[in-house]
Structures are given as structure tokens and as C-alpha cells.
N, C-alpha and C positions, 0 to 999 in steps of 0.2 A: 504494500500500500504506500503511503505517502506518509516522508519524515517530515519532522515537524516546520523544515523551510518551507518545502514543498506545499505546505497545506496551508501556511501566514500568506503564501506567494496565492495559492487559489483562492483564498478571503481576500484579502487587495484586490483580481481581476474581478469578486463577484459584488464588491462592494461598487468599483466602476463600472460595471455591467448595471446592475439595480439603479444607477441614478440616471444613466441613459434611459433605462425599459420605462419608468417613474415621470420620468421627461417626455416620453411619449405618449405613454398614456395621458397624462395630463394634456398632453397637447391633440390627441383624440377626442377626450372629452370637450373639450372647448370647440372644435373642430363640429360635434355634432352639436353644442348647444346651440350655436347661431344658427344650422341647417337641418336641416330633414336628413331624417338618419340615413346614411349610406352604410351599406354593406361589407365594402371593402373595409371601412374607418373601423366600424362595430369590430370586425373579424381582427384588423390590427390591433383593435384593446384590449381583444379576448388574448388572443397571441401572447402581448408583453404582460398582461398578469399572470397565466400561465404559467412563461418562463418565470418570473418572480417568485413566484410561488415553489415551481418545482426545484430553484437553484436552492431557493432560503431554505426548503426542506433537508439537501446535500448537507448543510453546515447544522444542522437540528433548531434551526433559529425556531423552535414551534410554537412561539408567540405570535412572531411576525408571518407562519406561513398558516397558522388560524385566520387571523384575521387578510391575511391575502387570500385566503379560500374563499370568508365570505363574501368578497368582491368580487372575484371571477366567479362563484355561482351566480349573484344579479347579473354580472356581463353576459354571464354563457344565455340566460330565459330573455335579458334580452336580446342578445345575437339569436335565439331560436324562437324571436317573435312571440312569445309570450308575454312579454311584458312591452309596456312602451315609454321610453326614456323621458321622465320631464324632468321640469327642474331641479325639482327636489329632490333626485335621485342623482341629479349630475353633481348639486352641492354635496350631498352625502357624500359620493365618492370622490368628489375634488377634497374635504376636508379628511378623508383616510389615506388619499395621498400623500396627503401631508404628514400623517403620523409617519406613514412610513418613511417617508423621506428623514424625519429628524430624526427615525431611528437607524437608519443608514449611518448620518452624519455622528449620533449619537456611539455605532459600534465603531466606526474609524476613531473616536476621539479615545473611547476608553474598552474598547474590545467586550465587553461585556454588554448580553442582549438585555432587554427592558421587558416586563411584560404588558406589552401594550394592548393586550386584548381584554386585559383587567383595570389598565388605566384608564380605557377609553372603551368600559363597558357601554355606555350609553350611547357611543358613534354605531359600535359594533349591534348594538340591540336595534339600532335603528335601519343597518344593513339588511337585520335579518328582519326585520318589520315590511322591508321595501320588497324583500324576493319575496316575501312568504304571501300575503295581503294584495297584491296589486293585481287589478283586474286582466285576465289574460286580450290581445290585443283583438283578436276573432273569436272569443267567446262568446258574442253572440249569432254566431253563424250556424253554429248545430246545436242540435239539443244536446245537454252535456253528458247525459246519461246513454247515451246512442251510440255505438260501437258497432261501423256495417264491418259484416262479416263475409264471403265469400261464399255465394247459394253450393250447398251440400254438391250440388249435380253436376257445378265446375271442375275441372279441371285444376291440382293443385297447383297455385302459382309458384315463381320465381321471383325471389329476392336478391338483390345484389348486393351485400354487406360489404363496407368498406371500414378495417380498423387501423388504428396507429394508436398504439401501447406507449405509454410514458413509464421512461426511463425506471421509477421506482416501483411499477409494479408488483415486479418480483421481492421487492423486501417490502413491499403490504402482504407478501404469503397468496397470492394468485399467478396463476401457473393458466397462460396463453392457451396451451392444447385445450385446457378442460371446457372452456369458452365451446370451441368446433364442436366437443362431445357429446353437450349436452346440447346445442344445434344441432346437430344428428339425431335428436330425439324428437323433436319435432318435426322432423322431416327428411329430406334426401341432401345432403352436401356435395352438390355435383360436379364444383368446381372451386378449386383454393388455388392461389397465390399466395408463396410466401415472399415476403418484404424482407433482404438482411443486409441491404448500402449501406444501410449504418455500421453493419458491424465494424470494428476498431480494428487496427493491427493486434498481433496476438501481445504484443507487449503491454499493450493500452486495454488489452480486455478484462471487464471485472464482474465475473460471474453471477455479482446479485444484481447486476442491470438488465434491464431489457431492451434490445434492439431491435426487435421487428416486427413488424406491419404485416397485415393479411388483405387480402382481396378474393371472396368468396362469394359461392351461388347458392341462394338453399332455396329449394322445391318444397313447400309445404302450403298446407292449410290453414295455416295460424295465423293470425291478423301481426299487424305491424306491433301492438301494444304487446303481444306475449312473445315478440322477437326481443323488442328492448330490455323485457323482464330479464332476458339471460344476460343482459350486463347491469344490473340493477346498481351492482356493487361497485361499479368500476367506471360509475359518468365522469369523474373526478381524474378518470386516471388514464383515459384512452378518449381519442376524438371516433367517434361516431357516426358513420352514414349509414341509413338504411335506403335504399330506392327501391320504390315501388314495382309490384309488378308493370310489363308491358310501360315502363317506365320512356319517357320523351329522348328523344336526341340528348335537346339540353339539359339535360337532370343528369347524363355524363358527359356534355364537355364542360359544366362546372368542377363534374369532379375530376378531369382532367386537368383544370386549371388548379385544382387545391392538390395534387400529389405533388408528394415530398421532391427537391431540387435534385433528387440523385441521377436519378439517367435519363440521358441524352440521345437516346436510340430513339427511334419511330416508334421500332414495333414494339419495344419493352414500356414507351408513356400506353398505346392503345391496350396493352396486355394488362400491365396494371391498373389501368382504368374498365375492365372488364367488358370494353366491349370487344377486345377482341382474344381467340384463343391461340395456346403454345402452336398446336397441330394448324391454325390457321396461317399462322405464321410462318409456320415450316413450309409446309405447301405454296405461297406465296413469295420466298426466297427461293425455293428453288426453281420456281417459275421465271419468276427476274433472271437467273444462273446461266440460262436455258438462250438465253435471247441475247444478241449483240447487235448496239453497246445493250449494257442492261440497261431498261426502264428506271424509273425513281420508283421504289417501296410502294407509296402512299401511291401512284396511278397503278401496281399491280394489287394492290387491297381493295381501290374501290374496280378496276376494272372487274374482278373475281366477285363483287356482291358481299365481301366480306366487312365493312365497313361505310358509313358512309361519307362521302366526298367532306361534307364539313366537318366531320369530326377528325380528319386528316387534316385539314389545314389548322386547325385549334388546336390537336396535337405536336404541329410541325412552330406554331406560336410558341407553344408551349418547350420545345425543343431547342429555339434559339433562348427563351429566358433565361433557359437554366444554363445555358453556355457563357452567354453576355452576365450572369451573374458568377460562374466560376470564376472567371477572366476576369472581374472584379473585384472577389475575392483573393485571387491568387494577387494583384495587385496593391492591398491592403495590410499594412503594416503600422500595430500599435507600438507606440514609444512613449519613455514616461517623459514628463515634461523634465523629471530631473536630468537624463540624461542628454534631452536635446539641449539645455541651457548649458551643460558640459560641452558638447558641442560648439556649440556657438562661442562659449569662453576661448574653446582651443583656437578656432575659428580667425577670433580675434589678436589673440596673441601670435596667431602666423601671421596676420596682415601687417603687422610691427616689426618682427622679424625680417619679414620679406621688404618693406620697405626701407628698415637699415642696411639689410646687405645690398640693397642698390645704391641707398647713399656711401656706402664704400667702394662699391663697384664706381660710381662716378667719379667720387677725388682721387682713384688709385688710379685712373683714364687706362684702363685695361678695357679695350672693347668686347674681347671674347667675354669676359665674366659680366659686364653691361649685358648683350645676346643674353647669354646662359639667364640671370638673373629678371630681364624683359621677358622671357619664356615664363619662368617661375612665379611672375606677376600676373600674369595671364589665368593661371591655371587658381592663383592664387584666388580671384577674382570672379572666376565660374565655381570655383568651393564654398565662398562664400555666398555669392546670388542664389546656390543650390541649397545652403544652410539655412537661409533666411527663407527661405520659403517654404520649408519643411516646418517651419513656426507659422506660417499663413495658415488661419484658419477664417471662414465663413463666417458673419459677423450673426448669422441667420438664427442661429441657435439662442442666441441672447435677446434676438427682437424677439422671439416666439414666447419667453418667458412673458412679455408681457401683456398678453393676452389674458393670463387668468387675473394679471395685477387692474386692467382695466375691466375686469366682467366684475369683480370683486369692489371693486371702488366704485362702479357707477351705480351698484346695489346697494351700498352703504348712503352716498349720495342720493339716489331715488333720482339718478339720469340714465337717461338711454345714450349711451356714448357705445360707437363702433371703432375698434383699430385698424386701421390700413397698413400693410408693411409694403414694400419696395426695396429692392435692392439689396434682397436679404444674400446674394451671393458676392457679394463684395469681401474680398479679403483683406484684412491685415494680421497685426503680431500679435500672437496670444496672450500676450504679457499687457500691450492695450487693451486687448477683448474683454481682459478679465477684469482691468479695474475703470472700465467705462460703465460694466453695468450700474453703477451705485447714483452715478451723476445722470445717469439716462432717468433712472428712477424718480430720483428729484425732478426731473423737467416733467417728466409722464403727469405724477401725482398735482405738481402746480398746475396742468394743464387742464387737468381730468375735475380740479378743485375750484381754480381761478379764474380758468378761461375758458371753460364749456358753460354757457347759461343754462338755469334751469328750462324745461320744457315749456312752461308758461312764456316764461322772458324770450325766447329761442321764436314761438308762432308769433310774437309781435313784433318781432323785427323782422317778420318775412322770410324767417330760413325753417327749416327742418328742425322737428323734436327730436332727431334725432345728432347727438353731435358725432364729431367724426375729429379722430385723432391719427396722424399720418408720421408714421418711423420710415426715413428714408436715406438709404447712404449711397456713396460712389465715389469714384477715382475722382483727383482732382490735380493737375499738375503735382504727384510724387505725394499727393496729401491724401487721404481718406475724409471724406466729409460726410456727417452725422447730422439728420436734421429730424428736428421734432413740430411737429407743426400741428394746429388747432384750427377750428373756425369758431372760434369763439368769441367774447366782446374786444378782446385785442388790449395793449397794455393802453393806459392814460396818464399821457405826460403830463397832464394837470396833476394830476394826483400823486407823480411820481416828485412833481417838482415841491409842493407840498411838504411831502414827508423829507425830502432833503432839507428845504428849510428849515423846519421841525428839527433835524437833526443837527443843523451846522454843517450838514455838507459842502452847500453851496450859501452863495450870500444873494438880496435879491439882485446887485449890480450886475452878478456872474450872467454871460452872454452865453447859452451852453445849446446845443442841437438836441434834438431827439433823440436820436442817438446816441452821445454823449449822456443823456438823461437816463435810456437805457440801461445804460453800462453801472448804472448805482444801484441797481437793484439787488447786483453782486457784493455788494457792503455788508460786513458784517452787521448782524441786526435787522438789517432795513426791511420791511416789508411793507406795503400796503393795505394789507387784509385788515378787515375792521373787526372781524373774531378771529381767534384761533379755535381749529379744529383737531382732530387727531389727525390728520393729514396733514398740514400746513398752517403758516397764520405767525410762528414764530419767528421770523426774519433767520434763519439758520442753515435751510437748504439749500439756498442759490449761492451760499459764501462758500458752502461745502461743493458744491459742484466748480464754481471758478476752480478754488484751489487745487481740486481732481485735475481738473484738465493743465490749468500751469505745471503740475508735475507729471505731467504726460509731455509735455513740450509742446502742448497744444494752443488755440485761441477758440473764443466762442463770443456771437456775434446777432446782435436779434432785429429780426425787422418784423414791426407791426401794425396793422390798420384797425382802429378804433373800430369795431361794429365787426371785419370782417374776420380777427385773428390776428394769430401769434406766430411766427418761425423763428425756433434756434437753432441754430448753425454751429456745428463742433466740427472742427479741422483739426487734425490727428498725423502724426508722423507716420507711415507705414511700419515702422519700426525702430526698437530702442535700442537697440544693440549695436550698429553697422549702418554707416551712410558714405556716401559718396562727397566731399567734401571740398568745398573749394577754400586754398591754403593763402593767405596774407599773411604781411607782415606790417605792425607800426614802429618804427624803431627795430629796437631787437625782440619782440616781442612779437610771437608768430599768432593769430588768429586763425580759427576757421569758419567760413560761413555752409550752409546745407547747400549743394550744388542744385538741388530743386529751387532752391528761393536765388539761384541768381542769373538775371535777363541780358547782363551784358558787361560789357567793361570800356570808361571812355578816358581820355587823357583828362586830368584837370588843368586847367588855365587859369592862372590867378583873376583874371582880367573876370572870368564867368562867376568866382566864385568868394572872392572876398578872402577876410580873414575871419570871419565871425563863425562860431563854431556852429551853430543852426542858421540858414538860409534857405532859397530857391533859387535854383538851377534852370531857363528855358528848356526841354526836351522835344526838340520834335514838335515844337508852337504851345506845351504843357508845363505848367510849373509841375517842378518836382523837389521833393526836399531833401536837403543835405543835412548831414553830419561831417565834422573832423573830427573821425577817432582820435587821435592825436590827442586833440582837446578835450575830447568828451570823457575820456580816461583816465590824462591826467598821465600823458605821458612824456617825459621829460628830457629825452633824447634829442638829438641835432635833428633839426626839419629836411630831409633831404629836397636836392633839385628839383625832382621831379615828382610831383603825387598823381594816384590814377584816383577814378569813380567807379567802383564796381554799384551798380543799380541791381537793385534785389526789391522782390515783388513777395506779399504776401495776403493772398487772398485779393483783392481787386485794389490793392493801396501800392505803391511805389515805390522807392527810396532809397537814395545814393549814400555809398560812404566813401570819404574822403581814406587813403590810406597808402600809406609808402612802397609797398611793392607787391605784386603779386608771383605768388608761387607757384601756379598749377594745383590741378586737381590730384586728390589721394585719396587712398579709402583710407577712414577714419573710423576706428572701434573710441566708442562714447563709455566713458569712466564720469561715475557722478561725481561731485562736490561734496567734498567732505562739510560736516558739521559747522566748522570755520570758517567757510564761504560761502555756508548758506545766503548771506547777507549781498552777497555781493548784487548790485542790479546790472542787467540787461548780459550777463552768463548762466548760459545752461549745464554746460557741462564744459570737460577735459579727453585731451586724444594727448598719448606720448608716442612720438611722430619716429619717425625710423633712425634718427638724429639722441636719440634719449632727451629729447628736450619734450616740456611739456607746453603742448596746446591748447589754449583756451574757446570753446564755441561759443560764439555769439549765440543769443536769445533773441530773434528776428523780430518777433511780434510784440516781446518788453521792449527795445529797442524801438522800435516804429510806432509804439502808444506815447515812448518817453520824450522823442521828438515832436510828436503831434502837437504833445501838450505845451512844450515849450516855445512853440513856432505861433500857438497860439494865444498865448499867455497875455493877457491886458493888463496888465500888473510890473511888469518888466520886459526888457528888451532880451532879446534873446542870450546875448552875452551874459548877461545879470543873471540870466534864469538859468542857464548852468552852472552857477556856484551856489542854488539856494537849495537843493537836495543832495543829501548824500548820491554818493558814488562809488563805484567798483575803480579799483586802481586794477590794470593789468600789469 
């Protein structure tokens, strides 16, 4: 069996397996509460609790696989139409989700299970309140006591039983044969198929599992209700088809569509799906054998009367699925996140490497080892593009959580608000993915709180009771942008301007844009809300969302129209690790800027550009604005001859910096700032350059806020207002 590594290492996989299955269903459930039940959604709920259930049973968790039984019994009556899903049924089982989910979270933190079928008797009484009590969905369609029977003078019919036996059967103490034998007693068992794809290598085989599947005929008298009686014991434990006599076409090629993904053959999906036999098949092959070239299978089956023509092409569907999904599989490779951030360290530390030994390859003016080392940069440089994308992950996962965060809030609320997502296949770093969910939150909840009117308020201004919330992301020039948007009353600069006064933020003199006015709602404290709720109302969440995204190296940006809505805007680095980097210098003192944020590079001319450390620059008939690093820094070296304008763009704003020399581009692995530099303004981080000197990155968007403000400052002249705030020295 399995030592005790082995078996920590199989709890780790089933702990991440259960928050994936957890995550799905939940996003089923939600999936059916907005729409009329589908079938496939129903059948993938049934599925992931299933597996939940049968894995948690593996580890004895029998707390958690109690109460996962009683959910997939509701799922299974209602996947079998007996029941029909309303609300109450979907909260029920949205909030047993949940237990189980923090008991997931719960056995990672401290390995020990909870009994949560005792803690949360009353969810769990209410499960079984919902399977047991609810009226069945075609219950009024026959009389209930009325069981047609088969007139004595027919002819016995034909049943076509189809089983698939979970893995635990055999340690519940039932034994698969006995199943056929006591079918035999009712009748004639004319035809079996046995199912053993699954069986394991013999290494991996573990004799109290079961691995196989039947597909069988039985000839009898008996109604349908005294077939299912011989699995009375075992609904729990085996998936179940009966089809009826003189059963339709389609009654098998659905259930060719539900056989398990193992084989890829024609005539082994038709065989297993019972419509066709071994000896049909043989007959049929060698017919094909016979004939040059040979025919295709499926035109010697149907030309022969042996099947028919659609049930060949729904087979041949069904033959590429399960290809297109090995080939999928086979393509599919989990890694833990510890390993790939190892990765990516090592990653980093050869691009340092590699960029010192060219800088010694250059002062040594050896051109073979320049070649040699020009190769090694190369390769250098496709290891890492290869590395960083192996961290790309679909942002799609995270928008989908919040779907139950907006069914859940607009019922608390008592609004009808819908989510809209877009863009859910947009990738970036999983390192962003993870700690954007918190700040997306905040916006969702203000939006869902603040900016969706009530139903009332919503018919008098002429829009729809019902509101609508839109998550939407995409590439942006090397950026990832995140936007949350509303049609809701939209913010109010009166109001906003108000509470600044109220605060001291601004004075009434201050001449400030709406936008600018926007930007204060990001202030510690600040809020508008005339109550606080359990959602919002505390001035606390929009300060906590800034500050998420500044340590993201990110910006966020809001535009909005009174009466029609709200959009924020989050621009996001595609990644934290590794960027592309373009290298200056002011003085002795090397800078980097992100080669995404730069547009160009022009000579400077005193003549254009003054002395003063903020100004404008004509571009092309446009002001545009300058800095002198130099000045802005506080650096105190000889001004050389000659200074260039590298112009860098971020987000639809502009702006040049004045600075001594330009170095060329280099990939750059991003080292944070220690503790002691937290303070510094308008640097984000540190690169140590192949030189072992260290490099400082400019913060584009601190930077381009810092100038703004100063450029526009009515209080001082621009000179004066670079000595009235602190400053980073580089």
C-alpha cells in the first residue's frame, strides 16, 4: 500500500482536486439558477459531487462524505426529474458548499476532519427535508398507484441495462456477479458486456477496488420497477440505465454519448452501447477484409442492416471526443506553484548571469566569446518568455467566483442585479491573479451597494429593474486591463466635492477636474454613503483597493456619468517577476524604465526645454510634459553635454524625461525594496544589472501623477513645487 509520504502527497492532490470539483459545482449551481435547467449543467453537478464524495470516502473523511451524500442524493432526483430545482434548494446547497469548502480549507490548515454533519445538523436536516418532501416534477401525469404491466399474452421483452460500478463497491461487501445472478432470475440474460479500460497496471492494482462496467440484455416479464429493485442497495454506488423495451434510436445514442472516454474504436463505442453485437462485428470486419481498398466500418455496418446510419455518425462524434480529449490530457501537466516560483527565481538569476558575462565579453573585445555569449542570450530569453508563461493563467476563474458574490448581495439588498463577464480568457501572472481578487471585491460590493439603484429609483429614470454589472478584461499595450462597470446613478462630484471639504482635503479656492475629484474617493476614510451597511459605508475599501493595486505596480482610473454609471479601470503588469526593460542613466546612477511604457526617444535642446525641472515640450503640435531626473532626484553629479527625452506613455497620458544617457534594452528580473525604501516616491523596485551594480525602476504612473500635480499646482511655480515634498534620492 502506500507509506506515509505517499499518502500526505495523495491528501495535498485530493485537497486540490475538492476545491476545483467545489468551484464547479458552485458555478453549476448558479449556472442553473439564472436559466432553465439544462441537462448537461445538472449531469456536470451530479458528476463533481460524486467524485467529492467518492474521493473524501478514500481518506475516511465520513463527516464530510455524509453530508456530500446528502447533496448528491437531491442532485441525483433532481438530474432524474423528480424533483424540480428552485431557489430554495439552490441556497440550500450553495450554503453546504460552503461548509464544505471551509472544511477543505479547515483540513489543509490543521489536518484534522470537523464533524460537520453535527455542526451543521440543521443545513443537513434541511437537505434531507428538500429530497424527501418535494413534489415529484410529472407527478401529476399518472395515477400514482398504477404500474402498467406487460399483457400476460406478450411476448417477454428486452431490457438493455447499462452499469458503471464505483470504485468502492467492493469494500461496501457487494460482489458485481451477484447483481447478473439474481437478473437471471427474472429472466433470460442474453447478452453481457464486460467493461475492464479501467483496469490499472498490475503494479497500481488494488484488489478491494472495482473497475468494471457491464452492458447487458435481459429478456423478461418484469416491469422496469422490479429490475431496479435488484440494485436497491447500490443507487449510491453504481450509475444506472435501464432502456426500455423496443427502446428509440435516441435512448442509445444518448447513451453513447455518456460511455466512459476509454475506447476509441467504432465498433467497441457501438458494442458497448448495445446496439451492436461481438459476432456483428466480426462479420462486418471481415467483410471490409474482403474488399479493396477497404470500405470505412461504419458504411459496412449500416450497408449490412446492422446498425443505423445515425447512430454511426454519433458514435464516430463520439470517437473523435474521446481522442481530442486524450490528446488533451496527454498535454496536461500539474505543477505546484512552489516549484514554478523556483523556477522562475532560477530563471532570473541566469538573466544576471548571462548579462555579466556579456559585459565581460564586451571590455575583454574578444569577439568569439561576444558570438558565443549573443547565442546564450538568445536562448536565454526564449527560457524565460517560456517560464513566464507557464505562470499565465486565465483571469476567468476569478471573475466566475463572483457570480455567487452578486446573487448573494443583490438578495440581501432586495435588487435584481445580473453579472456580465467578458474577457474571461485573458491571461496574466498568477501571482497578480491571486491578489487582485480582494480589490475586484471591493469594487463589485460598492457597485452592487452604491451604484445599482433600487428597483423603484431604476423605473423612474427610465432604465430597467433590473441592474446589470459588467467584469471585463484585455490586453493593453504589454498591460492587462480590468474593468468593473455599472449602470447605475454614477458617482456625484457635488457630493464628492462636499465631503473633501468636510475633510480638508481640498480648500474651496482649489480648481480641481472631475476626475481629479474622482481620485479622492481613494483616501483613507473618505466615503460618501450617508449609512453604513454590512457591505460598505465605512470609507475603508476603496483605500484598501488603491493600495492592492500600487503594490501590484499597477494604476486605476474611473470614469463616470451621473444617471448612466460607473467604470473602473485597473491596468496591471502582465507580470512580477521579469520584464523587458529599457536601461538609462543620470549621472552615475543607472535607471530602468518598462520597455512597454516607452514611445520613443528624442534629443533634448536647451532652446525647447529650459532649465526648470517641470515644463512643456511642443510634440508633434501637442504639449507634452517634462521632467529632469536630474532635478527631480536630487542628483548631484556634472550635467553632461548632451541630454536625451525618452517619452513614455501610460495609459492614454504622455511624458518625457529628461536624462543623461541611454543604454539599450535588457531583461530585467524585478527585486523588491527593502523595508528602508519603502518611502522612497516614484521607485518601484530594483534589477542588479550584469555589471553587479544595482538598478533602480522607475514607478511610471507615481511619476506621471507626481508631475501632473506639480505642472499644475496654483500655489507655486513649478520650481518651488519640487522642493515642497519629500523625495526619493537615487
Amino acid at each position: 500500500m502506500f507509506d506515509q509520504e505517499q499518502w500526505e502527497q495523495l491528501l495535498v492532490s485530493f485537497l486540490e482536486e475538492a476545491k476545483e470539483l467545489i468551484q464547479n459545482a458552485e458555478t453549476a449551481l448558479l449556472a442553473l439558477d439564472e436559466q432553465a435547467a439544462d441537462e448537461d449543467t445538472i449531469n456536470g453537478l451530479f458528476r463533481a459531487m460524486h467524485t467529492l464524495k467518492g474521493s473524501a470516502g478514500l481518506f475516511s473523511l465520513d463527516s464530510f462524505v455524509r453530508f456530500a451524500h446528502q447533496m448528491e442524493n437531491l442532485i441525483m432526483r433532481v438530474r432524474d426529474g423528480e424533483l424540480s430545482l428552485g431557489e430554495e434548494m439552490v441556497g440550500a446547497l450553495l450554503q453546504a458548499l460552503d461548509v464544505l469548502r471551509s472544511e477543505i480549507f479547515s483540513l489543509e490548515a490543521s489536518g484534522t476532519p470537523s464533524a460537520i454533519d453535527e455542526m451543521h445538523a440543521d443545513l443537513l436536516s434541511l437537505l434531507q427535508k428538500l429530497a424527501g418532501n418535494q413534489v415529484p416534477v410529472e407527478a401529476t401525469e399518472a395515477p400514482v398507484n398504477v404500474e402498467r404491466q406487460p399483457a400476460p399474452a406478450d411476448p417477454p421483452a428486452s431490457w438493455h441495462i447499462s452499469l458503471r460500478f464505483d470504485r468502492q463497491l467492493l469494500q461496501y461487501g457487494f460482489d458485481p456477479a451477484s447483481f447478473v445472478r439474481y437478473l437471471g432470475k427474472l429472466g433470460q440474460v442474453q447478452h453481457i458486456y464486460l467493461l475492464h479500460n479501467d483496469m490499472p497496471a498490475w503494479a497500481d492494482f488494488q484488489a478491494e477496488l472495482c473497475y468494471l462496467g457491464l452492458e447487458l440484455d435481459l429478456k423478461t416479464e418484469a416491469s422496469k420497477a422490479d429490475i431496479e429493485s435488484v440494485f436497491e442497495f447500490i443507487q449510491e454506488l453504481a450509475q444506472i440505465r435501464i432502456l426500455p423495451p423496443d427502446s428509440k434510436v435516441e435512448d442509445y445514442l444518448a447513451l453513447i454519448e455518456a460511455l466512459p472516454d476509454e475506447k476509441d474504436r467504432l465498433g467497441e463505442i457501438l458494442i458497448a452501447s448495445g446496439l451492436l453485437t461481438e459476432k456483428e462485428l466480426y462479420r462486418s470486419l471481415q467483410k471490409q477484409n474482403e474488399q479493396t481498398p477497404p470500405p470505412r466500418i461504419g458504411d459496412v455496418l449500416v450497408e449490412a442492416g446492422a446498425v443505423p446510419a445515425v447512430a454511426v455518425d454519433v458514435a464516430l462524434q463520439k470517437q473523435q471526443q474521446i481522442r481530442e480529449q486524450k490528446q488533451h490530457d496527454s498535454a496536461q501537466l500539474k505543477i505546484s506553484a512552489k516549484k514554478m516560483d523556483e523556477l522562475i527565481n532560477l530563471v532570473g538569476e541566469l538573466v544576471i548571469a548571462a548579462a555579466g558575462g556579456e559585459t565581460l565579453a564586451r571590455q575583454q573585445g574578444n569577439s568569439a566569446i561576444q558570438e558565443a555569449m549573443s547565442t546564450i542570450n538568445q536562448h536565454v530569453e526564449q527560457i524565460r518568455e517560456v517560464a513566464l508563461r507557464l505562470r499565465m493563467v486565465e483571469i476567468g476563474d476569478t471573475f466566475m467566483r463572483f457570480h455567487r458574490l452578486v446573487r448573494d448581495t443583490s438578495k440581501e439588498l432586495n435588487k435584481e442585479i445580473q453579472l456580465h463577464i467578458s474577457g474571461a480568457e485573458t491571461e496574466l501572472d498568477k501571482t497578480v491573479v491571486d491578489k487582485i481578487a480582494d480589490p475586484l471585491t471591493h469594487l463589485v460590493r460598492n457597485a452592487l451597494d452604491h451604484g445599482i439603484e433600487p428597483a423603484e429609483e431604476r423605473v423612474q429614470a427610465g432604465k430597467s429593474s433590473k441592474g446589470a454589472v459588467k467584469l471585463n478584461a484585455f490586453h493593453e499595450s504589454g498591460n492587462v486591463v480590468i474593468e468593473v462597470q455599472d449602470d447605475g446613478r454614477g458617482l456625484n462630484p457635488g457630493r464628492i466635492r462636499e465631503k473633501a471639504l468636510e475633510k480638508g482635503l481640498i480648500t474651496p479656492a482649489d480648481l480641481i477636474s472631475d476626475q481629479a475629484l474622482y481620485q479622492l474617493i481613494f483616501a483613507p476614510g473618505f466615503s460618501t454613503a450617508d449609512s453604513i451597511s454590512n457591505l460598505s459605508g465605512r470609507g475603508v475599501g476603496m483605500d484598501v483597493v488603491k493600495r492592492s493595486i500600487d503594490a501590484l505596480r499597477g494604476t486605476i482610473e474611473l470614469d463616470s456619468v451621473m444617471g448612466k454609471g460607473c467604470c473602473v479601470r485597473i491596468r496591471l503588469p502582465l507580470t512580477l517577476a521579469i520584464i523587458d526593460g529599457f536601461l538609462i542613466s543620470v549621472g552615475d546612477t543607472p535607471l530602468v524604465l518598462p520597455l512597454e511604457s516607452v514611445t520613443e526617444c528624442l534629443e533634448a535642446r536647451h532652446s525647447d526645454i529650459g532649465d526648470r525641472t517641470y515644463s512643456y515640450l511642443e510634440l508633434r503640435g501637442k504639449p507634452l510634459p517634462i521632467v529632469r531626473l536630474r532635478e527631480h532626484f536630487g542628483v548631484g553629479s556634472k550635467k553632461p553635454q548632451r541630454e536625451n527625452i525618452v517619452v513614455v506613455r501610460q495609459g492614454k497620458q504622455q511624458m518625457g524625461l529628461v536624462v543623461d544617457n541611454l543604454l539599450g534594452e535588457q531583461q530585467i528580473v524585478i527585486k523588491p525594496l527593502g523595508a528602508l525604501f519603502e518611502h522612497l516616491h516614484d521607485i518601484s523596485g530594483s534589477s542588479i544589472l550584469g555589471s553587479g551594480h544595482v538598478a533602480l525602476i522607475l514607478d511610471i504612473p507615481g511619476l506621471q501623477k507626481r508631475v501632473h500635480h506639480r505642472l499644475n499646482s496654483v500655489t507655486a511655480t513649478p520650481c518651488d513645487t519640487a522642493q515642497s515634498e519629500p523625495r526619493g534620492r537615487a
